[in-house]
Residue frames relative to the residue before (quaternion, step in Angstrom):
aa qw qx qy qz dx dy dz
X 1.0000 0.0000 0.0000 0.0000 0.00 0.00 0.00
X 0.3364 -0.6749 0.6299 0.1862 3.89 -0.75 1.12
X 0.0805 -0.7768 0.6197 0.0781 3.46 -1.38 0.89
X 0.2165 -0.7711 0.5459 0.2460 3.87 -0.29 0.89
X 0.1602 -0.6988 0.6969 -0.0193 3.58 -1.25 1.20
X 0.0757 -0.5538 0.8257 0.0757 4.10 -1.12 1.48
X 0.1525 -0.5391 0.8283 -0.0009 2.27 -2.55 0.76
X 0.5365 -0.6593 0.5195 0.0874 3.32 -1.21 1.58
X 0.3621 0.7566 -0.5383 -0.0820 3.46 -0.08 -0.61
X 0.3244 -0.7637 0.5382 0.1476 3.84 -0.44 1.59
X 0.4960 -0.5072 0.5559 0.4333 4.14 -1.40 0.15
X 0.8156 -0.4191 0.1966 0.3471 3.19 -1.55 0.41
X 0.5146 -0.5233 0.3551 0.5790 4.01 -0.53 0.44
X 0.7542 0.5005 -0.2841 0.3160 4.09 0.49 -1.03
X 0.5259 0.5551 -0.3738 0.5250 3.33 1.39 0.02
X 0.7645 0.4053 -0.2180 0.4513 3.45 0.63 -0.76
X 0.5793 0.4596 -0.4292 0.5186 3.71 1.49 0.07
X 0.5431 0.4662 -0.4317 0.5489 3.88 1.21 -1.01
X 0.7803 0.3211 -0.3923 0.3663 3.90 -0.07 0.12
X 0.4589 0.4341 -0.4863 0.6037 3.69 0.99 -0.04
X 0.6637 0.5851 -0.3235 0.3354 3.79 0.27 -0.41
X 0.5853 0.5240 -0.1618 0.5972 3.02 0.80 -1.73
X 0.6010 0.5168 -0.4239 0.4383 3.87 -0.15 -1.42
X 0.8661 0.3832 -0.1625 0.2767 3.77 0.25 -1.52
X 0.6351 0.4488 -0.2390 0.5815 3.09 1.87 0.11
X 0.6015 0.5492 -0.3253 0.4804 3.49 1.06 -0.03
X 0.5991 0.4795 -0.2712 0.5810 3.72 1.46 -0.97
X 0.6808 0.4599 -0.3816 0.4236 3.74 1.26 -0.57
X 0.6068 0.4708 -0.3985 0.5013 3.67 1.10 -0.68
X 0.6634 0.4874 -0.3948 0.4079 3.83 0.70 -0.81
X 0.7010 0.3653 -0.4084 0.4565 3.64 0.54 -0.73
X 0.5957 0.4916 -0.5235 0.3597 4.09 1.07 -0.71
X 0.7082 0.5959 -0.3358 0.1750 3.57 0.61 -0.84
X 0.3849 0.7768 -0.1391 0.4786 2.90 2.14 -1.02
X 0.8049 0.3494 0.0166 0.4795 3.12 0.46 -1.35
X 0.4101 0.7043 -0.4025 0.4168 3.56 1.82 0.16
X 0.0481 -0.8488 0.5120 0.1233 3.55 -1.27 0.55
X 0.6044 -0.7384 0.2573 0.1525 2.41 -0.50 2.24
X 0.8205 0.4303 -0.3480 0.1433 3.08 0.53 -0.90
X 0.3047 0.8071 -0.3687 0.3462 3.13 2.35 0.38
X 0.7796 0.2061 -0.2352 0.5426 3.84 1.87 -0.35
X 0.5101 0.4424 -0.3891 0.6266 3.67 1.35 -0.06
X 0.7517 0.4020 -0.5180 0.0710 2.61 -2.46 0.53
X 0.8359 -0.3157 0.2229 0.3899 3.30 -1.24 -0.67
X 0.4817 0.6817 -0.3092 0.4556 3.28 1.64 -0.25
X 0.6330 0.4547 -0.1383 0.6111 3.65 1.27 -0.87
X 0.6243 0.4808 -0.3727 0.4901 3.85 0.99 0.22
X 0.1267 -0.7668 0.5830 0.2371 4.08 -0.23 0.55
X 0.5563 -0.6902 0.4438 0.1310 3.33 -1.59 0.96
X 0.3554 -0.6156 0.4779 0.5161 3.44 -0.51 -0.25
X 0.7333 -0.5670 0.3709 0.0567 2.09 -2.18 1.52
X 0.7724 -0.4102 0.3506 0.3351 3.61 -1.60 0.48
X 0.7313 0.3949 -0.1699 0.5295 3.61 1.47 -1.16
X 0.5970 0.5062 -0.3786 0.4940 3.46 1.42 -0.45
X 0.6669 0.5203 -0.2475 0.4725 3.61 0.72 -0.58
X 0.4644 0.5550 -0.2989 0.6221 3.71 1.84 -0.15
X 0.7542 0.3362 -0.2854 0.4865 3.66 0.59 -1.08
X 0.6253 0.5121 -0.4493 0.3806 3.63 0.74 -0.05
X 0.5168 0.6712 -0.2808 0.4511 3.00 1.28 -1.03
X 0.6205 0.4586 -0.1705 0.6129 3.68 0.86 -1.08
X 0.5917 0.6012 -0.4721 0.2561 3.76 -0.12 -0.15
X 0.5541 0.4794 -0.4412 0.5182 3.51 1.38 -0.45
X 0.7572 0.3790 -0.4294 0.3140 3.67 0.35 -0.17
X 0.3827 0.5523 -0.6630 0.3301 3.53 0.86 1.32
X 0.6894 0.5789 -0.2433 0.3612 3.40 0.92 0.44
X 0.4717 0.7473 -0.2854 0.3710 3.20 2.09 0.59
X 0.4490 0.5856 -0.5311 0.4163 3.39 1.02 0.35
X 0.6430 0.6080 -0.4389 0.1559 3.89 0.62 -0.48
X 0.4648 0.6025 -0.4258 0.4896 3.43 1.84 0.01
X 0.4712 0.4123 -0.4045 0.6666 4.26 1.20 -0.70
X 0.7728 0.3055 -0.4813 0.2790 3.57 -0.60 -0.24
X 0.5707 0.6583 -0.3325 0.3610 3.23 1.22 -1.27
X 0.7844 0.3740 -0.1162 0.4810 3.33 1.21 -1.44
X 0.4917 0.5826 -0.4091 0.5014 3.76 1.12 0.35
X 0.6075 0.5600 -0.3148 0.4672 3.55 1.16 -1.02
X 0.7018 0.4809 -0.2595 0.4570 3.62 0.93 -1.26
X 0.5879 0.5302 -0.3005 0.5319 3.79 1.36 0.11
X 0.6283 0.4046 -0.3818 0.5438 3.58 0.62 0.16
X 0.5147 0.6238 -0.4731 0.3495 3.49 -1.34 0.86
X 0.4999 -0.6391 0.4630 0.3567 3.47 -1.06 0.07
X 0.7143 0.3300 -0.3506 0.5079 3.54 1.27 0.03
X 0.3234 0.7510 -0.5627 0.1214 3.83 0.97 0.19
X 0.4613 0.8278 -0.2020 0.2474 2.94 1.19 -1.03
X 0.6395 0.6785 -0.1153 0.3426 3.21 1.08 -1.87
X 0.6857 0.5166 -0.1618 0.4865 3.83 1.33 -1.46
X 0.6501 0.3502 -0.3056 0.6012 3.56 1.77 0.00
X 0.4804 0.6704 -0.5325 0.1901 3.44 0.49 0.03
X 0.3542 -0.7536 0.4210 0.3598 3.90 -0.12 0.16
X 0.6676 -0.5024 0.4097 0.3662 3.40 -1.20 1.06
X 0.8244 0.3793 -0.2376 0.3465 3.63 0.30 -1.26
X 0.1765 0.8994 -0.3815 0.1201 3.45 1.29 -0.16
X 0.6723 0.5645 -0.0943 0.4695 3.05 1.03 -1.96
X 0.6744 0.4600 -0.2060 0.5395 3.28 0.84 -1.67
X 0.5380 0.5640 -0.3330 0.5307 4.11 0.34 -0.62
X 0.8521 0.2833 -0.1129 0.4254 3.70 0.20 -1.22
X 0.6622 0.2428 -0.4637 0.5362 3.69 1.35 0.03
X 0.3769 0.6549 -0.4766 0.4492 3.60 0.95 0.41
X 0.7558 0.3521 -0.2911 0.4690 3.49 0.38 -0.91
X 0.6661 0.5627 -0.2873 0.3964 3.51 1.16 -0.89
X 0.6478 0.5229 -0.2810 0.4774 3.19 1.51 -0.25
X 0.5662 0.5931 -0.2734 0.5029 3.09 1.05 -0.46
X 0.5910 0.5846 -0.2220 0.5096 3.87 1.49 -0.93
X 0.8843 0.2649 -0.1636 0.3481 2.93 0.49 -0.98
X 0.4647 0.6159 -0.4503 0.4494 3.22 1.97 0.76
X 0.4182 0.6472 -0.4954 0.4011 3.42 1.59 -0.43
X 0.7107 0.4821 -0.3377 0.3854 2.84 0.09 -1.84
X 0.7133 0.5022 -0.4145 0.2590 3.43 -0.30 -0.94
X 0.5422 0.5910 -0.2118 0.5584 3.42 1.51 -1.26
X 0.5707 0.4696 -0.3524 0.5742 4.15 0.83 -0.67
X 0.6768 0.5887 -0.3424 0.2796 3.72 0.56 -0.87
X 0.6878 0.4380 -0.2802 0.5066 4.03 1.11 -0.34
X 0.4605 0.6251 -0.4200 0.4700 3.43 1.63 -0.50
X 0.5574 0.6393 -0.2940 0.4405 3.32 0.88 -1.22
X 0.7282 0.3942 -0.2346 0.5092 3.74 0.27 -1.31
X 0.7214 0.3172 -0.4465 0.4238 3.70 0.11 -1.17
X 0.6283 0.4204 -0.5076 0.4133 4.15 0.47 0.02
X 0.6959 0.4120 -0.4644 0.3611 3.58 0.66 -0.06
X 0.5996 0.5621 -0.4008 0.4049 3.54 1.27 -0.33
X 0.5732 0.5642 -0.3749 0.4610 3.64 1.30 -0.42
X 0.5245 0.7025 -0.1398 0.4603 3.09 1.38 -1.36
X 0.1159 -0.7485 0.5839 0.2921 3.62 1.16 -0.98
X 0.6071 0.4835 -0.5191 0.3579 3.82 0.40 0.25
X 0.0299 -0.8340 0.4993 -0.2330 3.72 0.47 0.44
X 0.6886 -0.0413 0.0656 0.7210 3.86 0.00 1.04
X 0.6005 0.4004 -0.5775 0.3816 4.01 0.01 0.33
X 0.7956 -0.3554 0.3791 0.3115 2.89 -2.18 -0.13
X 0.5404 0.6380 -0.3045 0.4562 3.69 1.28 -0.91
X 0.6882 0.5799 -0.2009 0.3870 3.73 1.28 -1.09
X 0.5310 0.7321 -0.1604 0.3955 2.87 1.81 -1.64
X 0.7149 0.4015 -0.1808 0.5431 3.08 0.51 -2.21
X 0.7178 0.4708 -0.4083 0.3107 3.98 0.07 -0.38
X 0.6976 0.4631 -0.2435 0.4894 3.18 1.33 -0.91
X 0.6549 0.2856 -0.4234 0.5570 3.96 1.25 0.32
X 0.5582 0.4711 -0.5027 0.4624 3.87 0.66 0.93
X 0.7021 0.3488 -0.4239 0.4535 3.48 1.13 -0.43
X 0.3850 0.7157 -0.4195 0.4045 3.84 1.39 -0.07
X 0.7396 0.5212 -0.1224 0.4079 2.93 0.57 -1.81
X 0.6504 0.5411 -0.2976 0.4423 3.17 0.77 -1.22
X 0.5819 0.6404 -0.2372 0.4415 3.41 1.00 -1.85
X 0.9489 0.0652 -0.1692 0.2584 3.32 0.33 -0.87
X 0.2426 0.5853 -0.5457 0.5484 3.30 1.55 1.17
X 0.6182 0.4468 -0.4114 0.4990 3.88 0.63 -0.99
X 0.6857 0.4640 -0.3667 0.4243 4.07 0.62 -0.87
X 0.4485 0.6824 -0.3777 0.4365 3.89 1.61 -0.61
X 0.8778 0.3361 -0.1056 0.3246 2.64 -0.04 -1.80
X 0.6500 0.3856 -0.3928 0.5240 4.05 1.52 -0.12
X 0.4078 0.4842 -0.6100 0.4767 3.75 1.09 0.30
X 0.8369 0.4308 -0.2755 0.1951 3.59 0.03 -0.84
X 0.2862 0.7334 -0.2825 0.5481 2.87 2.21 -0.44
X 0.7393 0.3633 -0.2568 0.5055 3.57 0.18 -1.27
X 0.7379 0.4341 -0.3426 0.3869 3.48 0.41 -0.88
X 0.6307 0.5494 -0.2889 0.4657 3.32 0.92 -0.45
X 0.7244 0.2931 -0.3123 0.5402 3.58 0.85 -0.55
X 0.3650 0.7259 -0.4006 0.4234 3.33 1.00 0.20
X 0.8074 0.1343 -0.1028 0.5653 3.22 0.44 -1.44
X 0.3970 0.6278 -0.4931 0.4529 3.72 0.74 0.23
X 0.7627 0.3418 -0.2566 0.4853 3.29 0.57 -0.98
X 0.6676 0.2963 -0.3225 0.6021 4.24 0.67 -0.34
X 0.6711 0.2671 -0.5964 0.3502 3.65 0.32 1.00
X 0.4205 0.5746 -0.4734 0.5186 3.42 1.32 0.06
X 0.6197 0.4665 -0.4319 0.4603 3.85 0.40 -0.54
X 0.6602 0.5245 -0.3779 0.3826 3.42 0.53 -1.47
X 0.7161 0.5633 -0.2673 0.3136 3.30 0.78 -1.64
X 0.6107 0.6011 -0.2852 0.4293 3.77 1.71 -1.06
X 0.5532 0.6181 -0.2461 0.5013 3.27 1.40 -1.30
X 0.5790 0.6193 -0.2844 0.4476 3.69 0.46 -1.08
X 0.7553 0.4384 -0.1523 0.4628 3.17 0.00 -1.73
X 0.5823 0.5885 -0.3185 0.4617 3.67 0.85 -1.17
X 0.7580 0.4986 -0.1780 0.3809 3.33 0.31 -1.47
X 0.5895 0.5876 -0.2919 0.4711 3.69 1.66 -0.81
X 0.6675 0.6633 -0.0042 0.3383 3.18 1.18 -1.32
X 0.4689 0.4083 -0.2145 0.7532 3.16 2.04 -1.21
X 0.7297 0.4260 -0.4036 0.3510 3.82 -0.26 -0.82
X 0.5606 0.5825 -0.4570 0.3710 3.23 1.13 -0.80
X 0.7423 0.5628 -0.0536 0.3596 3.04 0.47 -2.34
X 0.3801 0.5884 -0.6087 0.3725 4.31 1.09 -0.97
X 0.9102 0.3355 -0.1697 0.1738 2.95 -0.47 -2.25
X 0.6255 0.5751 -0.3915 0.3532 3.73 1.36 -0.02
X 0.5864 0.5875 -0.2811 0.4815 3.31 1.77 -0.90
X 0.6109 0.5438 -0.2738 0.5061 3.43 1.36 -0.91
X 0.7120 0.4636 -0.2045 0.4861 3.92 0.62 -0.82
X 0.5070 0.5856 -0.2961 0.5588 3.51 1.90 -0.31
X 0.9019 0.2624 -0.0718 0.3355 2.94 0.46 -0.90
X 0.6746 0.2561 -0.4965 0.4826 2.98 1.48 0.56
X 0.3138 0.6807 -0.5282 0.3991 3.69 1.02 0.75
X 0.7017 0.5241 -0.1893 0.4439 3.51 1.18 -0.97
X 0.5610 0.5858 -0.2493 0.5292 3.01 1.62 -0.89
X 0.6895 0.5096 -0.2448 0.4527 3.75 0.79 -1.27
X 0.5268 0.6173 -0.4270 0.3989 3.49 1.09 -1.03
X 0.8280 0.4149 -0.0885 0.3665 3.08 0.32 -1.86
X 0.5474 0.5327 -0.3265 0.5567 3.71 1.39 -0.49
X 0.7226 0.3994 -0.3543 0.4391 3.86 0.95 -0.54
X 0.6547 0.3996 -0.4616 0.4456 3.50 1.21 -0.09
X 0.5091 0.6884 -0.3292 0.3982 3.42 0.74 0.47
X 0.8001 0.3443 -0.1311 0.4734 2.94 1.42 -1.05
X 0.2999 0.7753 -0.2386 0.5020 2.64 2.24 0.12
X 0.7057 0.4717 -0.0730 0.5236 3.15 0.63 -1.69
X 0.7158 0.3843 -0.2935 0.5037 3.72 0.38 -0.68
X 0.4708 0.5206 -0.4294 0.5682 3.76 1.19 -0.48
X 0.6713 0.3800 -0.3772 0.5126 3.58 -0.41 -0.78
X 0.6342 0.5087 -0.3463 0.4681 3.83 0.09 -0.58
X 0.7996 0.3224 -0.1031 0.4961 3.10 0.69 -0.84
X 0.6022 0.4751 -0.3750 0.5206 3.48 1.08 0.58
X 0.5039 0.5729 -0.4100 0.4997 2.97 1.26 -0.84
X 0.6253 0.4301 -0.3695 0.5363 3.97 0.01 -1.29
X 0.8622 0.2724 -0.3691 0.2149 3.11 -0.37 -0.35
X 0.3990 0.6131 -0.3789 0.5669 3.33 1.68 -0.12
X 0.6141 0.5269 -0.3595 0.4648 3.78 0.89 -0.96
X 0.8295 0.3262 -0.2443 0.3820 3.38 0.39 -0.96
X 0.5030 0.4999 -0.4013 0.5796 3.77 0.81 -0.55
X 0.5200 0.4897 -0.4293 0.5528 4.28 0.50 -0.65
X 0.7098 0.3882 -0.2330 0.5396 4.27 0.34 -1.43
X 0.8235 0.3427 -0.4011 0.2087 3.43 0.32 -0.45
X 0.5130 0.7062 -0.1165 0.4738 3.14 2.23 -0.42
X 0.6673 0.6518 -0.2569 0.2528 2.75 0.98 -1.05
X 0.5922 0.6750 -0.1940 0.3950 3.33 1.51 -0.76
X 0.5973 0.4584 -0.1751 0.6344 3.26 1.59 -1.16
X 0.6670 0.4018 -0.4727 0.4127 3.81 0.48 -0.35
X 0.6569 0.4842 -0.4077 0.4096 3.42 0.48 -1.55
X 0.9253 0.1564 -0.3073 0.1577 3.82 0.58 0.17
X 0.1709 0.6871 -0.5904 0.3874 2.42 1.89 1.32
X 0.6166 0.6334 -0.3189 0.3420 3.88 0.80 -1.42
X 0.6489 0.5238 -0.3490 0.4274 3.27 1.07 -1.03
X 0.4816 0.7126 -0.3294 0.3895 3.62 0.98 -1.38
X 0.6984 0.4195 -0.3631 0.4521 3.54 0.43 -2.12
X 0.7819 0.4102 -0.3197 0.3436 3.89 -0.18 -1.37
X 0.4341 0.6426 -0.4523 0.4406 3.89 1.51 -0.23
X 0.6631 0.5385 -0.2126 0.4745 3.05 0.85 -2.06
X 0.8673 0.3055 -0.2766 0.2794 3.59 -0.05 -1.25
X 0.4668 0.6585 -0.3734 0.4573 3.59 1.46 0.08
X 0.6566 0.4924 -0.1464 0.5522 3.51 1.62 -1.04
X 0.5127 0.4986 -0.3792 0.5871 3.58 1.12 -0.11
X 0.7402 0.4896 -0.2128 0.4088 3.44 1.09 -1.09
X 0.7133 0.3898 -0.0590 0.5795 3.69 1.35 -0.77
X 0.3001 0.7950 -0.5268 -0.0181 3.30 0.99 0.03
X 0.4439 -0.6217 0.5432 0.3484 3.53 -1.92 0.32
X 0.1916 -0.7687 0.6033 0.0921 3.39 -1.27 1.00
X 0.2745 -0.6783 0.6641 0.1534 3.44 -1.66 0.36
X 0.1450 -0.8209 0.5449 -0.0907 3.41 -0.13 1.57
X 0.2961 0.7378 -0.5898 0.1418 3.82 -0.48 1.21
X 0.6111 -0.6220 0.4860 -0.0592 2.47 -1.43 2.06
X 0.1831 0.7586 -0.6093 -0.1402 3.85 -1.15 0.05
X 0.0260 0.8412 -0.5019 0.1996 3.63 -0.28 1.04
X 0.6225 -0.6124 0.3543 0.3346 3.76 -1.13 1.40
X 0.5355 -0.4864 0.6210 0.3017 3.44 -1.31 0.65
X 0.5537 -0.5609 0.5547 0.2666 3.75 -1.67 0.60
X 0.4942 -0.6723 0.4551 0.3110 3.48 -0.81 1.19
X 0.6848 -0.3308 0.4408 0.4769 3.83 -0.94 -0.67
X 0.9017 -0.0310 -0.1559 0.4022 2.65 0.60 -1.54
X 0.1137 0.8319 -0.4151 0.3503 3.38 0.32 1.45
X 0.5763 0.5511 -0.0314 0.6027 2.18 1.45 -2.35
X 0.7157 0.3468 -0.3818 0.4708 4.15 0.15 -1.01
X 0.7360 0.4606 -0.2628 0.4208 3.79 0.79 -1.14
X 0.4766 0.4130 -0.5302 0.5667 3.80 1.15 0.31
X 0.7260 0.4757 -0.3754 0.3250 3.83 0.36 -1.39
X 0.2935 0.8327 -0.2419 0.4025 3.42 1.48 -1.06
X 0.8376 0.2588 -0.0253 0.4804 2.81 -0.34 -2.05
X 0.7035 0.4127 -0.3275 0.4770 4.11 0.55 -0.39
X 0.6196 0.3108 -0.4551 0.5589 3.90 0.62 -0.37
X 0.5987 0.3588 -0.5428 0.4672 4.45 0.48 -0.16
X 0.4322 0.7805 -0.3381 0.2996 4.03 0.79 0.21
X 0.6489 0.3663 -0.0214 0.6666 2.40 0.94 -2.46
X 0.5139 0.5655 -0.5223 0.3786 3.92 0.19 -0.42
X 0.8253 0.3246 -0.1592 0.4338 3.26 0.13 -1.70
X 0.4839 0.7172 -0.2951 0.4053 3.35 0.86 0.06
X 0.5873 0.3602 -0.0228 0.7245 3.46 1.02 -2.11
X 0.7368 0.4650 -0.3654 0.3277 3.48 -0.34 -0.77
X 0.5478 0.4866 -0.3986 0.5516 3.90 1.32 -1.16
């Protein structure tokens, strides 16, 4: 008759406490993590704002829009009277000055006139007359023609202003928005490396914390592997045997052989 014999055979007693262990510290990291609040490493807190210099260049964006005072004031330069707003105050005064002066020459030309008619012997005649209304005449086309002189360089010279002014005013309108778009490009540059910098700050922390809040669950996931790989190493087995039942007489010649045992044994 064949008799089947199992054998248990369990891993080592310390393997099987490091996993009753482990078990109770893994269900504690799984239920702490669970129970984590997230928003302690998400959200908006972990996002950097714009900087102190970036919030300057916005701030500055209305002045891509400062030439319209140069335009405003180029427009008011064009016309047939722009001219006027450059004319100099003293003008007037300058031009009856000068006329005064003229017409003291003349006056001073006016005896020259006589002492050639007295040489002349025509003196109080008609010959004297006619010279003294050509040098009149003359005198005061010549006084015409430097009133208009003045007036003419007068305004020659305040439409050249107007005309400088103009051009000026084109030039600023041109130039506002590039100096303005300079400077807040320069501004943005330097505000993104700022915000740049504070991002990274802020990732870090949060990398710091998600690392603190994990960390529990890893350290016993890690433990687990070296549980796991010690148990790969120790495995339990179930060993089963089939082998012949003891004959009779076997059975009498084993019993046999133990009561001549006990004999010689008691008997000594």
């Amino acid at each position: 008759m064949v008799q089947t014999v199992t054998q248990n055979t369990q891993p080592a007693e310390f393997i099987e406490a490091a996993s009753k262990t482990y078990l109770t510290d893994l269900q504690k990291a799984v239920g702490g993590f669970k129970a984590a609040d997230l928003s302690q490493i998400l959200g908006p807190q972990f996002v950097a704002g714009m900087s102190p210099l970036q919030q300057q260049a916005v701030s500055q964006a209305g002045g891509l829009g400062a030439y319209q005072p140069y335009l405003t004031t180029a427009a008011g330069l064009t016309g047939p009277t722009a001219y006027q707003a450059y004319m100099s105050p003293y003008q007037q005064d300058v031009i009856d000055t000068t006329l005064q002066q003229f017409d003291i020459q003349t006056q001073k030309g006016l005896p020259g006139l006589a002492a050639q008619a007295i040489g002349a012997g025509a003196f109080g005649g008609g010959r004297e007359g006619v010279q003294r209304a050509e040098y009149l005449s003359q005198a005061g086309q010549n006084r015409a023609a430097l009133q208009a002189q003045l007036q003419q360089q007068g305004f020659t010279q305040a439409q050249n202003l107007a005309q400088q002014d103009y051009l000026r005013n084109l030039q600023l309108a041109q130039a506002a928005p590039a100096l303005a778009s300079s400077q807040i490009a320069g501004l943005t540059t330097l505000g993104g490396l700022q915000q740049s910098q504070e991002q990274a700050r802020l990732s870090a922390q949060q990398q710091l914390l998600t690392a603190q809040q994990q960390q529990p669950l890893q350290a016993a996931q890690t433990y687990g592997a070296g549980i796991a790989s010690l148990i790969s190493g120790y495995p339990a087995q179930t060993i089963t045997q089939q082998q012949p039942s003891p004959s009779p007489l076997q059975t009498g010649i084993s019993a046999g052989a133990t009561l001549a045992g006990l004999y010689r044994v008691f008997g000594n």
